[in-house]
C-alpha positions as a printed Julia matrix, in Angstrom:
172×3 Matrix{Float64}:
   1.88   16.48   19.85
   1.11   16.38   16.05
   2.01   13.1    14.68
   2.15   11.92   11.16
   1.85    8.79    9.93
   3.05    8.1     6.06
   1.62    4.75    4.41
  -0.81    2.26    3.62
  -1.11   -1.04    5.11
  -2.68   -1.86    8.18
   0.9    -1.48   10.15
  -0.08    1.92   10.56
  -2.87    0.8    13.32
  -0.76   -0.7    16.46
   1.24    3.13   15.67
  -2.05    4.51   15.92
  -3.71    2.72   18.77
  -0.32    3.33   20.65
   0.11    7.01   20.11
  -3.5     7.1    21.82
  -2.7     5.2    24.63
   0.24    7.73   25.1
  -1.51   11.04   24.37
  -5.26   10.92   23.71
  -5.78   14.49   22.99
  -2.47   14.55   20.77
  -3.2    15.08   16.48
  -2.46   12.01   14.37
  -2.77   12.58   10.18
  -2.21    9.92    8.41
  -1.15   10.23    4.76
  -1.76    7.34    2.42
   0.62    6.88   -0.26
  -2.42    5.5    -2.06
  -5.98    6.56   -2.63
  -7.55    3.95   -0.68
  -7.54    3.32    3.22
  -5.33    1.04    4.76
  -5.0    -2.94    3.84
  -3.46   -5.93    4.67
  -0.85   -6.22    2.21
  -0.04   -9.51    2.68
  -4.03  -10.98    1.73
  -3.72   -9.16   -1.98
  -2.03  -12.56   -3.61
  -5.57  -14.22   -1.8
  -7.86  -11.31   -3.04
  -5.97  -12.19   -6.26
  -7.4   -15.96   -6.62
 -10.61  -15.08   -6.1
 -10.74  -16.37   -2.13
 -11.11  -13.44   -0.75
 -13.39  -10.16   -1.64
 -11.36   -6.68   -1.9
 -13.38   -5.96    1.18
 -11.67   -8.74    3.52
  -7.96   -6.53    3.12
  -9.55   -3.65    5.04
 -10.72   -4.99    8.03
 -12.97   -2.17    9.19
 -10.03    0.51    9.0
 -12.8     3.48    8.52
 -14.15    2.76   11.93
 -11.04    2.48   13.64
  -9.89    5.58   12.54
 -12.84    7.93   12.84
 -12.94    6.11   16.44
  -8.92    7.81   17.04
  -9.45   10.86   15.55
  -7.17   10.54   12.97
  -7.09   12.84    9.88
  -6.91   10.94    6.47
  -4.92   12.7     3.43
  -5.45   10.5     0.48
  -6.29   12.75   -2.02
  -2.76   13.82   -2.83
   0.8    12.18   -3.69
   4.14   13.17   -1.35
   6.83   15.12   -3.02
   9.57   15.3     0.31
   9.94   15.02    3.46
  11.97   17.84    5.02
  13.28   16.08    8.12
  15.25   19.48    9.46
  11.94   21.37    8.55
   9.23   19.0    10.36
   7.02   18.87    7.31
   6.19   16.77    4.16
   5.55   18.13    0.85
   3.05   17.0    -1.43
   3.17   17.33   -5.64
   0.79   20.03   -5.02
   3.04   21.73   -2.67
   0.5    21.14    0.06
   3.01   21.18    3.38
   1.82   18.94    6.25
   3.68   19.86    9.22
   4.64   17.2    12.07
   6.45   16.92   15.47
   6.76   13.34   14.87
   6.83   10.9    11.4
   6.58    7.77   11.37
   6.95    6.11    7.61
   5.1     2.13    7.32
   5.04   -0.19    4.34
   4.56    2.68    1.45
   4.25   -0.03   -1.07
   6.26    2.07   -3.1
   8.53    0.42   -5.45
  11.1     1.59   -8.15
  11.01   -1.0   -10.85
  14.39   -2.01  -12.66
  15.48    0.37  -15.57
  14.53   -2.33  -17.8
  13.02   -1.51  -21.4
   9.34   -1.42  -21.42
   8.83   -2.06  -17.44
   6.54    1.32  -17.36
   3.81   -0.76  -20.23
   0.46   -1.97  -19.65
   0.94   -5.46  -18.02
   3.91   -4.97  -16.16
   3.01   -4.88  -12.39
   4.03   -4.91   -9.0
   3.08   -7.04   -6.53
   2.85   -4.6    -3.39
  -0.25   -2.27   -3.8
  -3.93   -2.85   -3.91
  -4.68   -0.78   -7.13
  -1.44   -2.85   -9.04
  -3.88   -5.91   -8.1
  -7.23   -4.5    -8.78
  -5.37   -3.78  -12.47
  -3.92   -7.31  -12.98
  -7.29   -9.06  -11.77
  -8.71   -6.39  -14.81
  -6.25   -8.32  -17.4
  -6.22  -11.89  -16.02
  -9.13  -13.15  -17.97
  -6.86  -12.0   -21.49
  -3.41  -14.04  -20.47
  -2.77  -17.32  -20.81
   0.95  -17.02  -19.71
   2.71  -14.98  -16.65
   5.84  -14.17  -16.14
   6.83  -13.12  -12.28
   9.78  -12.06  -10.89
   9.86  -12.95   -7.63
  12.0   -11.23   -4.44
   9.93  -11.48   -1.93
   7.41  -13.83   -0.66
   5.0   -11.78   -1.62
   5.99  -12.46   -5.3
   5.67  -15.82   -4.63
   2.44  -15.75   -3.45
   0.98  -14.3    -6.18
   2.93  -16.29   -8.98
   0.92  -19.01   -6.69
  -2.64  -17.18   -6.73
  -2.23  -16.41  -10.74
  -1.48  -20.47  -10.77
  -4.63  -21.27   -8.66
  -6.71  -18.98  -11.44
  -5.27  -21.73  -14.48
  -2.6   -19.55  -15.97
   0.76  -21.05  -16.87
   3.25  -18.94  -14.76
   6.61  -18.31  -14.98
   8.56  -17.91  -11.75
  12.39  -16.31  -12.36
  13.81  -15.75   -8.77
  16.56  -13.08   -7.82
């Protein structure tokens, strides 16, 4: 069975470790939505403050999946799925055929048609690189300004707090 596996946190290992225990000979790819292996989303907001190194969010996720078998694709960005077809597409119309999919925390997130939310400084709150680039500019701000929807918003309005910046918290 050729599986595929589309995202990047470390959901995507119980799916793994479970399509082994079903079928250990079976193909899994997995296709990361970002250019970095898999991570604990939920730890960024701690790897944020400064608790935590950017190593801690992995948790050994190279191992684990040279140990399955699994092909990595992480080199390229997806395009479209073709559900009818059975195959995803990639911006470099690479096609990736599958029998199964199976699509886990992307991190992907369309940010409000709001004038100038594409600038330097705006950020999200979900990926690993949109951290990696706000722990670049911390040391420059004084003042934040997060909108929060999700606990995860939260938690980092609470990790830029814990670094001695004056935060702004609007919830929707």
């Amino acid at each position: 069975m050729k599986n595929l596996i589309v995202g990047n946190s470390l959901a995507v290992l119980p799916v793994i470790k479970k399509l082994r225990e079903e079928d250990r000979d079976g193909s899994i790819t997995l296709f990361l939505t970002e250019n970095l292996m898999p991570y604990e989303r939920h730890l960024l907001p701690t790897m944020l403050s400064g608790s935590i190194k950017e190593a801690a969010v992995h948790h050994g996720v190279d191992h684990f999946l040279k140990e399955n078998g699994v092909e990595v694709i992480h080199n390229e960005k997806l395009a479209r799925i073709s559900v009818k077809r059975k195959h995803l597409t990639t911006e470099k119309k690479t096609q990736i055929s599958y029998q199964r999919l199976f699509m886990l925390e992307t991190g992907e997130l369309i940010l409000p048609l709001i004038k100038g939310h594409q600038r330097l400084g705006v950020f999200d709150c979900l990926k690993l690189s949109s951290m990696k680039a706000i722990m670049k500019q911390v040391n420059f701000i004084d003042h934040v300004a997060v909108s929060v929807t999700t606990v995860q918003g939260l938690n980092v309005a609470c990790a830029l707090k814990q670094l001695n910046k004056e935060v702004f918290v609007q919830l929707r």
